[in-house]
Biotite code that builds the C-alpha atoms (Angstrom):
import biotite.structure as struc

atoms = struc.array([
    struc.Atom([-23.006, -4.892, -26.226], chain_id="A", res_id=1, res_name="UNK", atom_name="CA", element="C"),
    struc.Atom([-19.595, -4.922, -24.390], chain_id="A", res_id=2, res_name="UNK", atom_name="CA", element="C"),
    struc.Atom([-18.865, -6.235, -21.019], chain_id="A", res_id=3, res_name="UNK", atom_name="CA", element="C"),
    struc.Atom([-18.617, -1.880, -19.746], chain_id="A", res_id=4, res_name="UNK", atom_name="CA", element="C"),
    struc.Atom([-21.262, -0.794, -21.598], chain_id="A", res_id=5, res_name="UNK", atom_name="CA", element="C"),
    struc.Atom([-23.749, -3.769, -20.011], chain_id="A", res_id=6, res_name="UNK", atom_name="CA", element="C"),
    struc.Atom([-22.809, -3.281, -16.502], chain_id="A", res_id=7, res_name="UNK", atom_name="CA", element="C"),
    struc.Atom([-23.143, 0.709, -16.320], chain_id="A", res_id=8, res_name="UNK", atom_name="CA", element="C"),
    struc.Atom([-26.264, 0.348, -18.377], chain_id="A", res_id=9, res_name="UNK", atom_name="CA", element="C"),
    struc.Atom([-27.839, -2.104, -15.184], chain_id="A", res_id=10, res_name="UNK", atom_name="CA", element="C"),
    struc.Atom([-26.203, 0.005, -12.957], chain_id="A", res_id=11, res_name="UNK", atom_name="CA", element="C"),
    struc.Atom([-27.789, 3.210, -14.759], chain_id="A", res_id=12, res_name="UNK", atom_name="CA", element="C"),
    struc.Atom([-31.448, 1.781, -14.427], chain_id="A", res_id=13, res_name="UNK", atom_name="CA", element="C"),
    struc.Atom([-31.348, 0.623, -11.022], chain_id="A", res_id=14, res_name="UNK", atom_name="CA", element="C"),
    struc.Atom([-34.423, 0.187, -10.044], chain_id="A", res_id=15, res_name="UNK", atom_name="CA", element="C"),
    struc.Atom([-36.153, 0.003, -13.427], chain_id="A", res_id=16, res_name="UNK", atom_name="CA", element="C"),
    struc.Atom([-38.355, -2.991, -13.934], chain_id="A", res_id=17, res_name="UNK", atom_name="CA", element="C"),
    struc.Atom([-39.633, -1.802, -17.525], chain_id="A", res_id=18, res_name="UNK", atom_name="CA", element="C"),
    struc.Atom([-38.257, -2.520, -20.910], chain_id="A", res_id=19, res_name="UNK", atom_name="CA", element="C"),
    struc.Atom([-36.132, -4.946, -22.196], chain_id="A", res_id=20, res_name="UNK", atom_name="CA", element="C"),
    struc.Atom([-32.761, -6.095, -21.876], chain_id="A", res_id=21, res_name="UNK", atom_name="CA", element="C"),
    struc.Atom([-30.165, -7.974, -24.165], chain_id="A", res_id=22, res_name="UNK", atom_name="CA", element="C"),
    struc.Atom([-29.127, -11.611, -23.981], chain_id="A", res_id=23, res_name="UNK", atom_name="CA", element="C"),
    struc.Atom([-25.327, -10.278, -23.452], chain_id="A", res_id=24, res_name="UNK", atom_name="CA", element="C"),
    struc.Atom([-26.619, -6.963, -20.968], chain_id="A", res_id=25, res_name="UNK", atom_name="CA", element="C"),
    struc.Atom([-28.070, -9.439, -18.568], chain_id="A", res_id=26, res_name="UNK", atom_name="CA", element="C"),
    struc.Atom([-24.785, -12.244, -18.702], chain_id="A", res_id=27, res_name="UNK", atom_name="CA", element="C"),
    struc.Atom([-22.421, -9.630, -18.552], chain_id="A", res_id=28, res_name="UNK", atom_name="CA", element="C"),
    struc.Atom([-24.123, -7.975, -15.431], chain_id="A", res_id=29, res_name="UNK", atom_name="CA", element="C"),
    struc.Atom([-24.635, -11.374, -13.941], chain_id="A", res_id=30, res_name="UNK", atom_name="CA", element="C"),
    struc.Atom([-20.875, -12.219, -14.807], chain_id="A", res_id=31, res_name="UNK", atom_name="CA", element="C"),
    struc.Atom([-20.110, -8.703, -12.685], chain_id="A", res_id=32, res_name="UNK", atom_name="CA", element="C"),
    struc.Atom([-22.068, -9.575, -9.968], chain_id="A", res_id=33, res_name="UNK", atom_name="CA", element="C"),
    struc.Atom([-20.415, -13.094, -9.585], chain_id="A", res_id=34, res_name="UNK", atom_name="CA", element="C"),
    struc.Atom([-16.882, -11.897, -10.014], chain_id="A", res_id=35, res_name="UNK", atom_name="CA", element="C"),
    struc.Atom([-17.753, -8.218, -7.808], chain_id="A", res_id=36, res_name="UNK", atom_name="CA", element="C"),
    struc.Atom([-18.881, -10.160, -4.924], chain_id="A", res_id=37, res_name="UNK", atom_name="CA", element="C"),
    struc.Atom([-18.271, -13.580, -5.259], chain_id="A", res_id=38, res_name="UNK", atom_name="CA", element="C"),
    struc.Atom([-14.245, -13.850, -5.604], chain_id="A", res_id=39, res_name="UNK", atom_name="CA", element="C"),
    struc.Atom([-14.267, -11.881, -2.279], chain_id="A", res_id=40, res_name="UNK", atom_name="CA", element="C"),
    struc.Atom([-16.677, -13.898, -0.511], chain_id="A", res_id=41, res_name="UNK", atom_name="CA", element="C"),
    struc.Atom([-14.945, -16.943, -1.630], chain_id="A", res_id=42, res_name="UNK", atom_name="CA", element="C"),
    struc.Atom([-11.680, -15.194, -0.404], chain_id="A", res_id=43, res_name="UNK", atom_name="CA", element="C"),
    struc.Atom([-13.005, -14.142, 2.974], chain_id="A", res_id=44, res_name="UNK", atom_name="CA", element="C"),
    struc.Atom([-14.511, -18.051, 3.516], chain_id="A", res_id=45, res_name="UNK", atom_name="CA", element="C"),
    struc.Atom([-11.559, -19.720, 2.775], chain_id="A", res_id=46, res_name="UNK", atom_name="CA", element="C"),
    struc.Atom([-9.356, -17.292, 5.505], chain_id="A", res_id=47, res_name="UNK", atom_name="CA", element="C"),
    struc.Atom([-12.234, -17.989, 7.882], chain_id="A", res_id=48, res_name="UNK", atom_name="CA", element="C"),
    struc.Atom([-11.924, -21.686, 7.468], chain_id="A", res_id=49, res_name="UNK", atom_name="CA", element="C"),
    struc.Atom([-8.559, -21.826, 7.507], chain_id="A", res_id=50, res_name="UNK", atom_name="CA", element="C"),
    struc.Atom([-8.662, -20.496, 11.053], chain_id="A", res_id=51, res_name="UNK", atom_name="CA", element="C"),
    struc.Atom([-4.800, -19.544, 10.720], chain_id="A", res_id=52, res_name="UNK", atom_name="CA", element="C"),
    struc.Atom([-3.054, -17.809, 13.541], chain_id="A", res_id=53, res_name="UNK", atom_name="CA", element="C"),
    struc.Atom([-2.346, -14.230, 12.704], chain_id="A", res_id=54, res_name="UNK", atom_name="CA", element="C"),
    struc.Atom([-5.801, -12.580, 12.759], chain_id="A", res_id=55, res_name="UNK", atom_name="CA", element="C"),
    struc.Atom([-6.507, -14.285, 9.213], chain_id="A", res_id=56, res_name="UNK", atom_name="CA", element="C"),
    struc.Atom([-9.570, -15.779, 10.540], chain_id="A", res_id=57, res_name="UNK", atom_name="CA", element="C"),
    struc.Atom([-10.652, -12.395, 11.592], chain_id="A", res_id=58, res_name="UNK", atom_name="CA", element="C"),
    struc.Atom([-9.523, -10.603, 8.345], chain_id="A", res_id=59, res_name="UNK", atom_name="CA", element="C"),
    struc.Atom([-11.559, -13.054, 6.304], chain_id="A", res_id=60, res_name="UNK", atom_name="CA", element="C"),
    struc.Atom([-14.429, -12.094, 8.460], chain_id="A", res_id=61, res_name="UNK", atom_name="CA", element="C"),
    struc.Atom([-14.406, -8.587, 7.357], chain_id="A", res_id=62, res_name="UNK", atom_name="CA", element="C"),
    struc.Atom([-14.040, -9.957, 3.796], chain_id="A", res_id=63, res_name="UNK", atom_name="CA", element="C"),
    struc.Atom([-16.654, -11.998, 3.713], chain_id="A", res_id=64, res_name="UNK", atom_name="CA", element="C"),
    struc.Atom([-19.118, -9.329, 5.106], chain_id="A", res_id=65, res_name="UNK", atom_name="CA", element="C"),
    struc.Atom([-18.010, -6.791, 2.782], chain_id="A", res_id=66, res_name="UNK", atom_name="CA", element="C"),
    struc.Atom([-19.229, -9.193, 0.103], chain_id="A", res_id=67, res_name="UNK", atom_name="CA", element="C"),
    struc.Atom([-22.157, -9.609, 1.471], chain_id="A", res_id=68, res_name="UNK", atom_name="CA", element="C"),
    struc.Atom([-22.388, -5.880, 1.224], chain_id="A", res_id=69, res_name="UNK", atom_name="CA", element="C"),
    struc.Atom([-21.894, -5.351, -1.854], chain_id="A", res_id=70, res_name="UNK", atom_name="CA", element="C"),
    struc.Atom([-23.893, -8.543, -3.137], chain_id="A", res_id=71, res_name="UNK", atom_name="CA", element="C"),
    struc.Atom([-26.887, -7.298, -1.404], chain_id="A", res_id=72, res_name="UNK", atom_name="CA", element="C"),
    struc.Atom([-26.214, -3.894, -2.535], chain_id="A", res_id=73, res_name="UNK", atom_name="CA", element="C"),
    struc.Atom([-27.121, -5.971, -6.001], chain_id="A", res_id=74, res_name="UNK", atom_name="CA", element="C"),
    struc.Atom([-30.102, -7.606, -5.459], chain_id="A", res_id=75, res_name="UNK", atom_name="CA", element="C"),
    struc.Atom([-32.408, -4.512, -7.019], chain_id="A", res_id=76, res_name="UNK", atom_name="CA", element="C"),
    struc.Atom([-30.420, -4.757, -10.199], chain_id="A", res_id=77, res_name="UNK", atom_name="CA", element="C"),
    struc.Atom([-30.026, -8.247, -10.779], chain_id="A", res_id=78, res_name="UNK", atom_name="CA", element="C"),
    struc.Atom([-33.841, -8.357, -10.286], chain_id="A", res_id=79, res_name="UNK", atom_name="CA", element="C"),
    struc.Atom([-34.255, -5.495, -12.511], chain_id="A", res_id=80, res_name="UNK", atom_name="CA", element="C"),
    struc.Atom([-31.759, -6.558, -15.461], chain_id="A", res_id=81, res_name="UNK", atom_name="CA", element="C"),
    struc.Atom([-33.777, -10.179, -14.918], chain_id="A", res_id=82, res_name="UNK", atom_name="CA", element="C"),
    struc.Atom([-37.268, -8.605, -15.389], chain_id="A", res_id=83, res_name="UNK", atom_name="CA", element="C"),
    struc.Atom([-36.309, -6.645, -18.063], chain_id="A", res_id=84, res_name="UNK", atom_name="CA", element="C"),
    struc.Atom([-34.774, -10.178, -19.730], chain_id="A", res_id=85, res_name="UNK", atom_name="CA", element="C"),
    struc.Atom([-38.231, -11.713, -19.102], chain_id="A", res_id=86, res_name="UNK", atom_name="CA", element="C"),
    struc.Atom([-40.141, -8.844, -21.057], chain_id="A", res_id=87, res_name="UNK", atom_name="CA", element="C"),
    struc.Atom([-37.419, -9.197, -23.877], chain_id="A", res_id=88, res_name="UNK", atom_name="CA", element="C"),
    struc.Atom([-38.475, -12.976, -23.804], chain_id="A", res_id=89, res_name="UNK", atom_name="CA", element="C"),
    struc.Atom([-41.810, -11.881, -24.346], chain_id="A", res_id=90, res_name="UNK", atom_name="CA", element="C"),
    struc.Atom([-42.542, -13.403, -20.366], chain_id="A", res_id=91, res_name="UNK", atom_name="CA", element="C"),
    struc.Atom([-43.392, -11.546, -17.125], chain_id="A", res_id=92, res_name="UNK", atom_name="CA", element="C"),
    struc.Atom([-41.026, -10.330, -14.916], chain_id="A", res_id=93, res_name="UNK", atom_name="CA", element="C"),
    struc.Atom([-43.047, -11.974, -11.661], chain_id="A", res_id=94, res_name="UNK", atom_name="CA", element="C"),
    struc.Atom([-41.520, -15.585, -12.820], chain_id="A", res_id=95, res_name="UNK", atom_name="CA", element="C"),
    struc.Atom([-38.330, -14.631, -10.748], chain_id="A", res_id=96, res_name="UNK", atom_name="CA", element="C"),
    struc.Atom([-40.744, -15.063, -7.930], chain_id="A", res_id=97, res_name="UNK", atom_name="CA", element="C"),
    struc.Atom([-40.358, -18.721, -8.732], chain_id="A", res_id=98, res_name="UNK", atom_name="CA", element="C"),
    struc.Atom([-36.813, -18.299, -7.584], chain_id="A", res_id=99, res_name="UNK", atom_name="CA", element="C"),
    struc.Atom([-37.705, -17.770, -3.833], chain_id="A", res_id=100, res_name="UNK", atom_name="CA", element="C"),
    struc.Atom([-39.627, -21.456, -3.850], chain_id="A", res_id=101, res_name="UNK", atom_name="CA", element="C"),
    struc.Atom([-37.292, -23.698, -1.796], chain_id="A", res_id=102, res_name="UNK", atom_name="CA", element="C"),
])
């Protein structure tokens, strides 16, 4: 499966916990999630921190809360793709509960 076809599959079942997904479907979403939203937040924290004159500090602010956007804009489907991994594994999807455990 190619790095297109993986992320408009996840993005094409949402919210759908059922099934299975692929070894590369579930990297190459992840990959997309990380690069989507993380670069940006990354981007925005760094302009933040730098505190520069100029309004950068405020322009990374806006940055770094448009990543946060769209990164919880991806929480459903990372879940989903995840779950669907599991059942592919032959494992239940509820073991991602494991990742709220501090």
């Amino acid at each position: 499966m190619s790095f297109g076809t993986a992320v408009s599959t996840c993005l094409k079942k949402y919210g759908t916990f059922n099934g299975r997904a692929k070894r590369s479907e579930f990297w190459f979403f992840y990959l997309f999630t990380v690069l989507v939203s993380g670069i940006p937040a990354g981007i925005g924290a760094g302009l933040v921190a730098s505190g520069g004159s100029g309004g950068t500090s405020s322009v990374g602010a806006v940055i770094y809360g448009i990543a946060i956007v769209i990164s919880l804009a991806f929480v459903i489907p990372t879940l989903a793709v995840g779950c669907r991994r599991l059942h592919d594994r032959g494992q239940s999807g509820w073991w991602q509960l494991l990742l709220l455990v501090p």
